[in-house]
N, C-alpha and C positions, 0 to 999 in steps of 0.2 A: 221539350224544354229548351229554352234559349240560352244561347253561351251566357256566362257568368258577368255582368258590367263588375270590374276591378276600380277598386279604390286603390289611392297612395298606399294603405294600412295591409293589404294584401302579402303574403309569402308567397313566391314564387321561386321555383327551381327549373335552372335550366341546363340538360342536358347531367345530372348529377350523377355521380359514378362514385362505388367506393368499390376497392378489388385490395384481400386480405394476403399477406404472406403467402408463397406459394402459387397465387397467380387465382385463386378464385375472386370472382365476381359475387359479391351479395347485392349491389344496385346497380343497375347498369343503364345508364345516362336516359333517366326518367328526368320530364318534364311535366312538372303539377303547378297551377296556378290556384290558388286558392281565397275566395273570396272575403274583403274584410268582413268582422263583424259575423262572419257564419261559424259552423259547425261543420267540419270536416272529418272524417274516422278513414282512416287506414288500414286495408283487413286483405286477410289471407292467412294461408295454412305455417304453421312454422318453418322458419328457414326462406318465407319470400322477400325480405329485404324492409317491409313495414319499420322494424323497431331500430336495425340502423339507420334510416330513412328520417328518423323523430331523433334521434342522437347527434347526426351530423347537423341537422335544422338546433340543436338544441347549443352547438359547440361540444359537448363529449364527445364528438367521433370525428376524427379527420377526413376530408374527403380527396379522393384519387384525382376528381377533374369537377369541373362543373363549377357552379354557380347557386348560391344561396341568397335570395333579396330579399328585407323589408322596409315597406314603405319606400321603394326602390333605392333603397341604400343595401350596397352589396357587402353582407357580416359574414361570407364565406372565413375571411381569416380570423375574424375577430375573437378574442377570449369570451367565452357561455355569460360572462356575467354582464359584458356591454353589448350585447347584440338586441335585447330590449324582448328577450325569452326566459320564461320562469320552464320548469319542470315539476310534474307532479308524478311520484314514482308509483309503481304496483306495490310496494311494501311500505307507504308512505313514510318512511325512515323519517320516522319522529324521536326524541333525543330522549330516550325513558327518563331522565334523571332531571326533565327541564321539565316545567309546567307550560301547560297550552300556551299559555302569554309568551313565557322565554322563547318558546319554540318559533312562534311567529317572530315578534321580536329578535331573532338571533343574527339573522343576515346583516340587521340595520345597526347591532352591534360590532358585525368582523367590520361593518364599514365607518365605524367612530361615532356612529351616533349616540347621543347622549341620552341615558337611560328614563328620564323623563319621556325625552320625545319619540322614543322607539315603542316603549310601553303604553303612550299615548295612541300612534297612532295603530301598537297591536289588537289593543283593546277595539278600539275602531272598526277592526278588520271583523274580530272576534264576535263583536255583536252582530256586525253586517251578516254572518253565516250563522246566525242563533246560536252561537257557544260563547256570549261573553259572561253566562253564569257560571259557565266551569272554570274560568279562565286559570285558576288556580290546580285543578287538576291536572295528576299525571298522566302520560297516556296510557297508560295500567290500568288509572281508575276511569278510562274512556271507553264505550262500544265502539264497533267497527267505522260504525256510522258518522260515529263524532269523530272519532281521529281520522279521517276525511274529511271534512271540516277543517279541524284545526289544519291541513295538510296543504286544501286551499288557500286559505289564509297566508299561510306562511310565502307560499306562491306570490300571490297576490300583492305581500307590503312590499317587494321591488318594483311596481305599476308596470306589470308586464304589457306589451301589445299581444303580444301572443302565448300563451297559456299551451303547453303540450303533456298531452296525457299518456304516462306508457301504462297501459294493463291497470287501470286506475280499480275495477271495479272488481278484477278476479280472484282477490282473496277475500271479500264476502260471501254472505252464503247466500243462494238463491233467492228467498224474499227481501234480502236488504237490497243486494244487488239491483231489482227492478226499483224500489225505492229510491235509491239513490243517483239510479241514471236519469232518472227526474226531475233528480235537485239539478243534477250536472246541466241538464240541458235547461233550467229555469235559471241554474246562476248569469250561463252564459249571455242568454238573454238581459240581464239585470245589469250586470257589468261590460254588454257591449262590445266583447273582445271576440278575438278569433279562437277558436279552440283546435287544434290539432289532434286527435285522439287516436290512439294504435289498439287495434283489438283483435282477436280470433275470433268471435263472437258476431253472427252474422245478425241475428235478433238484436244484438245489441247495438249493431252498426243502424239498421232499418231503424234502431226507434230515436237515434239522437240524431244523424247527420243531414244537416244538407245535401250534401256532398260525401257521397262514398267513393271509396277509392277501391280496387280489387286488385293485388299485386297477388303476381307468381314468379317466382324464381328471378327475382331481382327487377322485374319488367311489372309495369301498369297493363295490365287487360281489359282492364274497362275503369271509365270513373263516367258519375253522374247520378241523379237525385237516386235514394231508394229504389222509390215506385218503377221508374224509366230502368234501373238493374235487374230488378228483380222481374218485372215483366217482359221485359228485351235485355237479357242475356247476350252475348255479342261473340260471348266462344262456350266450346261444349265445356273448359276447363270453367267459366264462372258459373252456369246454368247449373251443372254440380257440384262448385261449392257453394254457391247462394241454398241448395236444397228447394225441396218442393216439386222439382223438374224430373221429368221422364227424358231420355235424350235415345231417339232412335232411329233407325235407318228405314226412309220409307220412298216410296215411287220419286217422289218429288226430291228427294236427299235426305241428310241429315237435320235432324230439325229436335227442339226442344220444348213439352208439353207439360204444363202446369199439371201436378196431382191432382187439385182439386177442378180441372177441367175434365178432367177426362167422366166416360158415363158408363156404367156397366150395364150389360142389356146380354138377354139370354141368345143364346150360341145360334138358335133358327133364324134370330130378328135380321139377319145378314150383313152382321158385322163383320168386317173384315181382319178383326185381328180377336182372332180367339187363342184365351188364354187359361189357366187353371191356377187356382187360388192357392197360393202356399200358407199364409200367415193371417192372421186377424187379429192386431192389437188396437186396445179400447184404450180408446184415449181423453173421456171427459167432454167436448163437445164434439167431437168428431171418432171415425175410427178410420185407422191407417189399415189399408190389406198391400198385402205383398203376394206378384202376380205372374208366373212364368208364362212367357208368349210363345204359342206355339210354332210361329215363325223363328228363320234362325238369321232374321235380322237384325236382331241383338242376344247376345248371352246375359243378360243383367237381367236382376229383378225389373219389374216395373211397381209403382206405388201409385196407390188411388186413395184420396181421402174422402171421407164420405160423412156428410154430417150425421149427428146422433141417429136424430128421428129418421132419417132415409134409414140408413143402418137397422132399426128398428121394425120400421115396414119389411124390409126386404135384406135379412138376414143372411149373409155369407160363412160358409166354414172352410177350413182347408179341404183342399181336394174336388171344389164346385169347379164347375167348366160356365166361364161368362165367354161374353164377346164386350170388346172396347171401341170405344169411340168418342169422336172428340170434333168440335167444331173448324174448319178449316184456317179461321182467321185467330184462333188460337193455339196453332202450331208456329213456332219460328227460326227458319232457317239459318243455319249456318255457312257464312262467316256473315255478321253484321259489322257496322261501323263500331269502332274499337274505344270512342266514346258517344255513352248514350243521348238521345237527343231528348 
């Protein structure tokens, strides 16, 4: 994949650091450019620096050093409300006691607009995201679904450039949730803007982002499309947490092996790495085994996924002795370039 061409409408950080009371670092001088118009998600395990990372970009959160641009205008100092960024929060902190309309509308009221014209253009918004038939409901009498929506919206009547999402989709429940990261990545589309997005959610990072980001412990470990992440991993720390990945120690080094590459074949065929089946969970088109290696090149499970009907032909139980194997051009060594190509 080829570097990103940046427009003027682009966030960029440079060298950004924020270090809390007491001398800890939660980010420490990451530099992320981020392309206009795209879909960006920010992930990693709790405590990697993601959602202060979206705060300080947001103006809620002061920063130690560094550099916040948009549109190369530097809103490092500037107050959250003129920097030209909305926020949409995990609890979409909508006003119980205000209807969908007020809600949207409310910003455009602390700012004196006149109730004509706020309600004008909230209804506006309202329809844009198919909730201008509720507009009169409370968020009580909303589903999840809809007061995301209306949360949008509210977002949206300050004409943000940049849209940033904290934990937007985690208090849904699993089938809304895919639903809705649907809408997300079709609004984004529709409305042309940048999207910022923080998540723990690695499926859910693959299925909106341009641009994934993988932060650990205050640092970027890798950024770059999906596909380019998850098929070249660049440290043994993103290989598993992106999942899917065997990570082991072999002739050639350390290297990192897709589950669904790997091939089980009986222990005479002269496979070089025999191993004994621990687990076999069925999982609907596929089943996952879990796989002790007789080698003591690694102490961790190994995991092999194997589709239904293979599974079905050639049945595994715990306690079977396989041999593993795996094609050469789909093992990948460690260290790679730290962003992916």
């Amino acid at each position: 994949m080829q570097a990103h061409t940046l427009s003027p409408a682009a966030i960029e950080l440079v060298a950004l650091t924020k270090r809390f009371a007491g001398g800890s670092v939660a980010v420490d001088h990451i530099n992320l450019r981020v392309a206009s118009n795209s879909y960006c998600c920010l992930l990693g395990p709790s405590g990697c620096g993601k959602s202060t990372t979206l705060r300080m970009i947001a103006g809620h959160e002061s920063t130690s050093s560094g550099d916040i641009l948009l549109e190369n205008r530097n809103i490092t100092d500037l107050p959250a409300a003129e920097r030209g960024t909305a926020m949409m929060f995990q609890s979409f902190a909508l006003f119980p006691h205000l209807s969908a309309l007020d809600n949207v509308a409310f910003s455009l009221q602390m700012k004196g607009v006149d109730k004509t014209e706020r309600q004008k253009r909230a209804q506006e918004l309202l329809e844009r995201v198919a909730m201008g038939h509720l507009a009169q409901r409370l968020p009580s009498e909303l589903s999840g679904g809809q007061q995301q929506r209306v949360a949008l919206a509210r977002a949206l009547i300050t004409q943000p450039r940049v849209l940033l999402l904290d934990e937007p989709l985690s208090a849904l429940d699993p089938f809304l949730r895919i639903q809705m990261r649907a809408e997300l990545r079709h609004w984004q589309k529709e409305l042309g803007l940048t999207f910022i997005h923080v998540t723990h959610s690695q499926e859910e990072a693959m299925a909106l982002a341009d641009t994934m980001v993988v932060m650990n412990q205050g640092r970027i470990e890798q950024m770059g499309s999906p596909h380019a992440i998850y098929n070249r991993p660049a440290s043994e720390f993103v290989a598993r947490f992106m999942g899917g990945h065997n990570v082991l120690n072999t002739s050639h080094g350390r290297v990192a092996v897709r589950n669904d590459h790997i091939q089980l074949t009986p222990l005479d065929s002269g496979a070089s790495w025999p191993a004994t089946v621990r687990d076999v969970e069925y999982q609907g088109s596929y089943v996952l085994l879990a796989l002790r290696l007789d080698s003591e090149a690694t102490a961790d499970s190994v995991s092999v996924m194997l589709s239904e009907a293979s599974f079905v032909q050639n049945p595994y139980a715990p306690g079977d002795r396989v041999g593993l194997t795996w094609k050469p051009d789909q093992a990948h060594r460690f260290p790679l370039d730290l962003v992916a190509a």
